[in-house]
N, C-alpha and C positions, 0 to 999 in steps of 0.2 A: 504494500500500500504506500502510496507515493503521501512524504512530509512536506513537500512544500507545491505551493498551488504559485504560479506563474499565471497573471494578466497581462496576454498578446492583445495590445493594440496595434489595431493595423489603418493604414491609409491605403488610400489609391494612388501608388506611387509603382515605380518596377520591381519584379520578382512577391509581387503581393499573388499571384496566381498562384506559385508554390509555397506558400509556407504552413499549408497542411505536411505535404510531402518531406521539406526542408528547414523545418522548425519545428511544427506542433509534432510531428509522429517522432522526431531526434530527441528534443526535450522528456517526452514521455517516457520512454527508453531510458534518461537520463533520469526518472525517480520526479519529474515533473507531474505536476496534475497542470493541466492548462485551460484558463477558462478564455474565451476570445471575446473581443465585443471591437467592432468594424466602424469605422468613419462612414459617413451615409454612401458616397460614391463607392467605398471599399465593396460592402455589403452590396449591392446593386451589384457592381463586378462576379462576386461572388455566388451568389443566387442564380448569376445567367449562366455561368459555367459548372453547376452543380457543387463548388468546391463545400459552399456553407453547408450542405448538407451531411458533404462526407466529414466535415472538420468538425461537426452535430458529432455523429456517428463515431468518432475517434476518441472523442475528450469525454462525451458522454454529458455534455452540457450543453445549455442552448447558446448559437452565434450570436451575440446583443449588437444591436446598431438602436434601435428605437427606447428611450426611456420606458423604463414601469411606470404604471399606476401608482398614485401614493396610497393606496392599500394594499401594493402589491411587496411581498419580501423579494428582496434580490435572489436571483438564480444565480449566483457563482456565490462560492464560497470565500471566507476571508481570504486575501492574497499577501504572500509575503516580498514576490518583486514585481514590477509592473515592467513591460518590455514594448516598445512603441515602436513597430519595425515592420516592414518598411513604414518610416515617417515622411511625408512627402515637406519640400517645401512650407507649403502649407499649413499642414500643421504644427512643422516647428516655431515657426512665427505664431499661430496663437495659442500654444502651450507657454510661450516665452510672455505674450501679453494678455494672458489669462481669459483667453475668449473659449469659454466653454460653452459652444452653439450646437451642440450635438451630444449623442452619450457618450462616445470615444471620448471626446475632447473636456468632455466634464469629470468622470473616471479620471482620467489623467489629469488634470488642475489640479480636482480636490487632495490626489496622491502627493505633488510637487509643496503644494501647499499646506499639508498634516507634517510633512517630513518627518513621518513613520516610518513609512514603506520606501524600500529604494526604488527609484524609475531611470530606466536604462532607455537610453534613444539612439537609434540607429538612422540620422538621415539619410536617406535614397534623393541624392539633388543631384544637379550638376556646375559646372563652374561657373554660371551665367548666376544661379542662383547664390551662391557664395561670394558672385562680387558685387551683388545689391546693397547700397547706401544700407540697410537696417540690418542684414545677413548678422556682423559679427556683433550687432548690441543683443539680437536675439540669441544668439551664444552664450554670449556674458551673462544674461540674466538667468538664465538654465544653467550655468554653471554654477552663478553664486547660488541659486537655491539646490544644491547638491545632486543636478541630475547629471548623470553618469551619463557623458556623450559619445558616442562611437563616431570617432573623423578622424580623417586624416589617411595618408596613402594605406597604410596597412590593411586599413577598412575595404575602404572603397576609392580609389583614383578617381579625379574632379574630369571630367569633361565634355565637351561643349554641348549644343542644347543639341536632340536626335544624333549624339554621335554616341551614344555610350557602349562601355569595352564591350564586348562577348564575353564576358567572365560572368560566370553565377556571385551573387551576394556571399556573403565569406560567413555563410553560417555557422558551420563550427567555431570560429572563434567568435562571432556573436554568443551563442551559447556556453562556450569556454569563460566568458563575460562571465554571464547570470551565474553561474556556477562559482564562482570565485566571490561575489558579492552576497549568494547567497547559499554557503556550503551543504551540503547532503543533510546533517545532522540539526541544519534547521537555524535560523537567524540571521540577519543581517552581519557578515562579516566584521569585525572591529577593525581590519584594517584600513577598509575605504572607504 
């Protein structure tokens, strides 16, 4: 029985098609429980390619994009790290300026904002969008409030708009990530 429950938020960004396949079924494997909840474009993506159902079918929980009822209890269980990946553009800029207009992007504020739970952000951008006037204060503000960013060449290499590598998303060490922030045996690492 898996100790620690993982919250994949996803946007509609690239490589969002596989992360049933190259995320959720790897992390599971990994002693993960994973509950998902989708950016509205994500979830649309999703639903027309069948993935949400199968990604339904894997976790054993339901895909969230649309808020509950306020008599309703939440369907995912408590989480101990949040994981926003692929993060498009988009939604790093209003994770950074606190625009919770959707459940994904509410989930993840209220997370950044308890600074209980760690939240790990994977941008999926390109170098257009990294040399935008607001690009590095939306950094900055995600960093000072201790979200754990994934950038730089290791990650993923910047470039230009419709030119991106042929390389897959570097999900094992995405996951090598959560793992080290949040060790098997359960808790927020002390070192990071």
């Amino acid at each position: 029985m898996s100790t620690r429950t993982l919250g994949l938020v996803a946007s509609a960004a690239g490589g969002l098609e596989r992360i049933r396949s190259s995320l959720v079924e790897p992390a599971i494997a990994r002693g993960w429980r994973v509950a998902v909840t989708l950016t509205p474009t994500a979830g649309t993506w999703l639903e027309a390619n069948g993935e949400r159902t199968r990604i339904e079918q894997v976790t054993g929980l339901p895909c969230r994009v649309a808020p509950r009822l306020p008599d309703e209890s939440s369907p995912h269980p408590p989480i101990d790290c949040y994981l926003v990946c692929p993060a498009s553009a988009n939604t790093v800029a209003k994770m950074a300026l606190g625009l919770a207009d959707n459940q994904a992007l509410t989930t993840v504020c209220e997370a950044i904002g308890s600074r209980v739970v760690p939240v790990v952000v994977f941008p999926r951008i390109n170098a257009a969008h990294a040399r935008h006037p607001a690009w590095d204060s939306h950094i900055g503000a995600l960093q000072r409030a201790g979200v754990h960013l994934l950038l730089g060449e290791d990650y993923w290499p910047l470039h230009e708009p419709r030119s991106a590598p042929g390389k897959d998303l570097p999900w094992g060490k995405i996951l090598d990530t959560i793992d080290r922030i949040v060790p098997a045996h359960g808790g927020p690492s002390s070192t990071d």
